[in-house]
C-alpha positions as CSV (number, residue, x, y, z in Angstrom):
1,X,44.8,-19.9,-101.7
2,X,43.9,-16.3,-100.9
3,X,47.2,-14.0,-100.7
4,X,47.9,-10.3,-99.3
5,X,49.1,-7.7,-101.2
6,X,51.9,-5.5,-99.2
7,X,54.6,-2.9,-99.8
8,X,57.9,-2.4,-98.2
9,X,59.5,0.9,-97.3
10,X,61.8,2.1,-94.6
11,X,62.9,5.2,-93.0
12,X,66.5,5.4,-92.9
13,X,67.5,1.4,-92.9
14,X,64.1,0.9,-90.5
15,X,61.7,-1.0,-92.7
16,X,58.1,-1.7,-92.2
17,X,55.7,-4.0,-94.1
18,X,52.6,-2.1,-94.8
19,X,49.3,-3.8,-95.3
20,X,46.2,-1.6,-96.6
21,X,42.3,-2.4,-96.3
22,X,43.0,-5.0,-93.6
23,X,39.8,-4.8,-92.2
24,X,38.9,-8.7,-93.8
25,X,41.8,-10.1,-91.4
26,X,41.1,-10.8,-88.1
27,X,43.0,-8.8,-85.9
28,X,43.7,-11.4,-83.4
29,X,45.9,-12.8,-86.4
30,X,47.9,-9.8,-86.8
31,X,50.9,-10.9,-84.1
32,X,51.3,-14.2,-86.2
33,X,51.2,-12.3,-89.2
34,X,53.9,-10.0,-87.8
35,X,56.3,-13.0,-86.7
36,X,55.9,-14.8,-90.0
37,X,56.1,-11.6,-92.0
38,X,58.7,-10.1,-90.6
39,X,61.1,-12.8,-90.1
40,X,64.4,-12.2,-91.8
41,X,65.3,-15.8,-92.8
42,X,61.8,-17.2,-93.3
43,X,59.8,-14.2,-94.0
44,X,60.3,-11.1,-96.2
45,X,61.8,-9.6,-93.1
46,X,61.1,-6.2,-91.9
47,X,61.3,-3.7,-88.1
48,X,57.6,-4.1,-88.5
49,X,54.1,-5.0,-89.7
50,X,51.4,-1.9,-90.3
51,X,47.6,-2.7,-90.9
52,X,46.0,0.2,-92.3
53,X,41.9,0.6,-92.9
54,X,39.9,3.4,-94.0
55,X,38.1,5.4,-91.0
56,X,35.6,8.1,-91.7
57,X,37.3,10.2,-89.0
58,X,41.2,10.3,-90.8
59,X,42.5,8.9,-93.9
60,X,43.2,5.7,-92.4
61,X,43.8,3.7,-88.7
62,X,46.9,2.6,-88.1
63,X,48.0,-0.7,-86.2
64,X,51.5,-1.6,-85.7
65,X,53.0,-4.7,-84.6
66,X,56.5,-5.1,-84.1
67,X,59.0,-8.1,-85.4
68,X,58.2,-10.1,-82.3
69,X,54.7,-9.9,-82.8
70,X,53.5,-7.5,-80.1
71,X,51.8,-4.3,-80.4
72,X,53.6,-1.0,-80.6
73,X,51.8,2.3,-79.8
74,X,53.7,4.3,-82.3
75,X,56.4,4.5,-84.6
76,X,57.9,7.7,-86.0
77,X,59.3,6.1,-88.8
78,X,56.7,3.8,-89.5
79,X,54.2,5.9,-89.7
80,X,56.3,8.2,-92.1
81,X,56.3,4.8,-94.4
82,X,52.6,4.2,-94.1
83,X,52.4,8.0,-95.4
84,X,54.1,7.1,-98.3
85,X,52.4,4.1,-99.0
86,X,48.8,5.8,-98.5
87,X,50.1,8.7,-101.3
88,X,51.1,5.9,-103.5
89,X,47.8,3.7,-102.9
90,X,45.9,6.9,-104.1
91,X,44.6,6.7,-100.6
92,X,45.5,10.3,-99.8
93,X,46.9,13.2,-101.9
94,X,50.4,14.2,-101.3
95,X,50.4,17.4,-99.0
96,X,48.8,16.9,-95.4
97,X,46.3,14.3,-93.8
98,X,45.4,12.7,-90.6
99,X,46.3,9.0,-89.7
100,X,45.0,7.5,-86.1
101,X,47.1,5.5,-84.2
102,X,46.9,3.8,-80.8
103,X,49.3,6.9,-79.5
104,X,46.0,9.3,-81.0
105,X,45.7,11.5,-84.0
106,X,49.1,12.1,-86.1
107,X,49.4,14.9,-88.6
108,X,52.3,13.8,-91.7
109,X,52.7,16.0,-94.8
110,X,53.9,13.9,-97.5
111,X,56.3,15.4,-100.3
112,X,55.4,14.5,-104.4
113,X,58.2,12.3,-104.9
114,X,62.0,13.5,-104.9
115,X,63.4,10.7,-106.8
116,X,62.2,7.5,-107.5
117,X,60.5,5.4,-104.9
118,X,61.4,8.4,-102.4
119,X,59.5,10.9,-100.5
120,X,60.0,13.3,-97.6
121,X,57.7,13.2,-94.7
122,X,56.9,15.4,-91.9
123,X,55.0,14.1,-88.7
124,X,53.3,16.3,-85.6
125,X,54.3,13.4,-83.3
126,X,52.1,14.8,-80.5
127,X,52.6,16.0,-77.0
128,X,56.6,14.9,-75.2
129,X,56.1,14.2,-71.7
130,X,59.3,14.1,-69.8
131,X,58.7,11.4,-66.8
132,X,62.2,11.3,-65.0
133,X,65.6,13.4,-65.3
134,X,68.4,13.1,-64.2
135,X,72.3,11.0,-63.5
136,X,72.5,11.5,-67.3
137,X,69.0,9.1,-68.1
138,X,65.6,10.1,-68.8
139,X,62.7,8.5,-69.3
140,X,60.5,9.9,-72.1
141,X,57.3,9.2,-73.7
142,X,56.3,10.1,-77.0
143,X,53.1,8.3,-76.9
144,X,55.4,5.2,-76.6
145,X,57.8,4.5,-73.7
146,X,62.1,5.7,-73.9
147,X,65.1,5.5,-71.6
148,X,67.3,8.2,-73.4
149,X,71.2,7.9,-72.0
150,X,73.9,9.8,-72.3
151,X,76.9,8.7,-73.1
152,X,80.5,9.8,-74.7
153,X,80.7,7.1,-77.1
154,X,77.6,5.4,-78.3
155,X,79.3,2.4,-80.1
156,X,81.4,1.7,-76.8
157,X,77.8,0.4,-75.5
158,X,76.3,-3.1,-75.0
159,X,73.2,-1.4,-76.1
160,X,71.4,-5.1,-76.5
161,X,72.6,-5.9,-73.2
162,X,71.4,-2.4,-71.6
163,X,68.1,-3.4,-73.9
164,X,67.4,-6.7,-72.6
165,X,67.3,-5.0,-68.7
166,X,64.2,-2.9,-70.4
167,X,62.3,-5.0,-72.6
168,X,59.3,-2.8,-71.7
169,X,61.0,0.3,-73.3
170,X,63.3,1.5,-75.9
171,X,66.5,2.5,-75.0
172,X,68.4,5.1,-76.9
173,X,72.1,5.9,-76.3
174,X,73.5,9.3,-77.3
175,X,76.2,11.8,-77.4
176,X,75.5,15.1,-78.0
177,X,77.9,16.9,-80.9
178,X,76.5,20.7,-80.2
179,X,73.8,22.8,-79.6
180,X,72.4,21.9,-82.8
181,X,73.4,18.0,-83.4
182,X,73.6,14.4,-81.4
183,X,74.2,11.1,-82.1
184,X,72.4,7.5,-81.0
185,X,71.7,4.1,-81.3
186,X,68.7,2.6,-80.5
187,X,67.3,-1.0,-79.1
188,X,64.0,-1.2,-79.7
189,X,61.0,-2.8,-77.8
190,X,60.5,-6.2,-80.0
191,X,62.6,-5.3,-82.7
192,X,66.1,-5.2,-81.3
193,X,69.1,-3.2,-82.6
194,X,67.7,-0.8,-85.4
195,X,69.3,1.4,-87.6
196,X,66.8,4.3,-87.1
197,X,64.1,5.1,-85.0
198,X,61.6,7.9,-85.0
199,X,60.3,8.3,-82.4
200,X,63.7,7.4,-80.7
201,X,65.2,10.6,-82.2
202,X,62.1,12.6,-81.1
203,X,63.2,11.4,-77.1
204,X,66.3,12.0,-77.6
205,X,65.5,16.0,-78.5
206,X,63.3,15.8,-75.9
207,X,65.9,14.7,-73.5
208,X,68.3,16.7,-74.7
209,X,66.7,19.7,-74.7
210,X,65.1,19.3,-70.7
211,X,68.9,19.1,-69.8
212,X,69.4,22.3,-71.4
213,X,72.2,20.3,-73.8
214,X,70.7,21.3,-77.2
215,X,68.4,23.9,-79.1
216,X,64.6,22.4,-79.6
217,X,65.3,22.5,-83.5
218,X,68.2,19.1,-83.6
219,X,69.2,17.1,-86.6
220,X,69.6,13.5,-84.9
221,X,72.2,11.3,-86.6
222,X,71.0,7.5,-86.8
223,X,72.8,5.4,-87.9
224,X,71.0,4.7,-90.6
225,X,71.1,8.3,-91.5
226,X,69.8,12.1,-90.2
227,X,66.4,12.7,-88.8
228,X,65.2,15.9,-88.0
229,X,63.1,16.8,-84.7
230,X,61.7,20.3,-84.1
231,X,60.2,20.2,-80.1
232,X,57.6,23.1,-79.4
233,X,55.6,23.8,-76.7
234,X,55.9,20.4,-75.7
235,X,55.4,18.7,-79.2
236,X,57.6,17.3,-81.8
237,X,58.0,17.0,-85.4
238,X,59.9,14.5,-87.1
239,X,61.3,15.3,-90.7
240,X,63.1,12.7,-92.8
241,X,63.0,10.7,-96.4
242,X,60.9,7.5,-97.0
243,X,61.9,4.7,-99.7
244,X,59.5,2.9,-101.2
245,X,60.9,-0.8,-101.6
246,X,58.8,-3.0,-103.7
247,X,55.3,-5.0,-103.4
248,X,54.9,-8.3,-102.4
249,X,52.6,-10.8,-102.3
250,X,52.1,-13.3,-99.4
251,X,49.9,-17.0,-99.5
252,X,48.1,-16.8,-96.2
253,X,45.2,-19.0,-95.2
């Protein structure tokens, strides 16, 4: 029986399976793959599925696929995880390369390791586009649909209820500590309750910053741990740590 070769990493608590040279698996498979995959009783569990191939126009493409099975445009932490695991494949050389993703082109520098199994990444999450503002909630896309609301306490929140009412989004809470600092949960699209999300934190700044609440340089507690999101000239840049988990090997037909 043939079998796929994958690593595990995650970004502050949000882990993704990454699968490299993918291009021998049909792509209509990838959902089932996701569900099976990760599945936290039944599978190896995981946030999320990534299929990376080699593309003559970037180091690699990018697809994601969330727990559910459906496709994501972009993750923040994700793709931080696929940096890793493309410096650790020999894919790429740590320092900066170029990754495509259904969201466009993303830039990531990847750090030589920190400790073991660790790295810091940096990703230019592209262009922050502001779509509604105001009664404390905005909607925000960073090349994937948010509904960033503030709030005084976010662990007072239903936030799976307030999720469920936008399954076509994710839905960050937050509370804002300072000029410099804010704090959030997350539900995200297919996934559910998460313990970090990237491109989460990146709205959040976004958000915060349009309401004139924070500086554009933020360090966003998760609660998984501290990301760090620089918005300029409408574009962010996410900073945090990778983990590399372990490999894993999977019978599929």
């Amino acid at each position: 029986m043939p079998t796929l070769n994958l690593t595990k990493h995650h970004g502050l608590g949000n882990d993704f399976l990454v699968l490299l040279g993918a291009q021998d698996l049909d792509e209509a498979g990838l959902p089932a793959l996701a569900r099976a995959l990760c599945d936290r009783r039944r599978g190896i569990g995981a946030d999320g599925l990534i299929a990376a191939v080699p593309t003559a126009d970037a180091v690699a493409r990018m697809s994601l696929h969330n727990a559910d099975g459906g496709r994501a445009e972009m993750s923040g932490n994700g793709i931080r995880c696929l940096g890793q695991a493309l410096v650790d494949a020999g894919w790429a050389d740590p320092g900066g390369f170029c990754v495509l993703t259904d969201a466009g082109e993303r830039w990531l520098e990847v750090t030589a390791e920190e400790a073991p199994g660790c790295r810091a990444v940096r990703v230019a999450m592209g262009p922050t586009k502001v779509l509604r503002l105001g009664d404390g909630e905005a909607e925000i896309d960073v090349g994937n649909p948010h509904l960033v609301v503030l709030v005084d306490d976010p662990e007072a929140v239903d936030l799976v209820a307030l999720g469920e009412r936008h399954p076509d989004r994710n839905v960050e809470v937050v509370r804002v500590e300072d000029r410099l600092a804010a704090t959030m949960r997350v539900h995200e699209r297919g996934v559910g309750l998460t313990l970090a999300c990237g491109t989460g934190s990146c709205a959040v700044v976004a958000a915060t910053v349009a309401f004139d609440l924070t500086e554009p340089r933020v360090t966003v507690h998760n609660p998984g741990g501290d990301l760090h999101v620089e918005v300029a000239d409408g574009e962010a840049f996410l900073t945090g740590p990778t983990q590399f988990v372990g490999r894993i090997e999977v019978p599929w037909p």
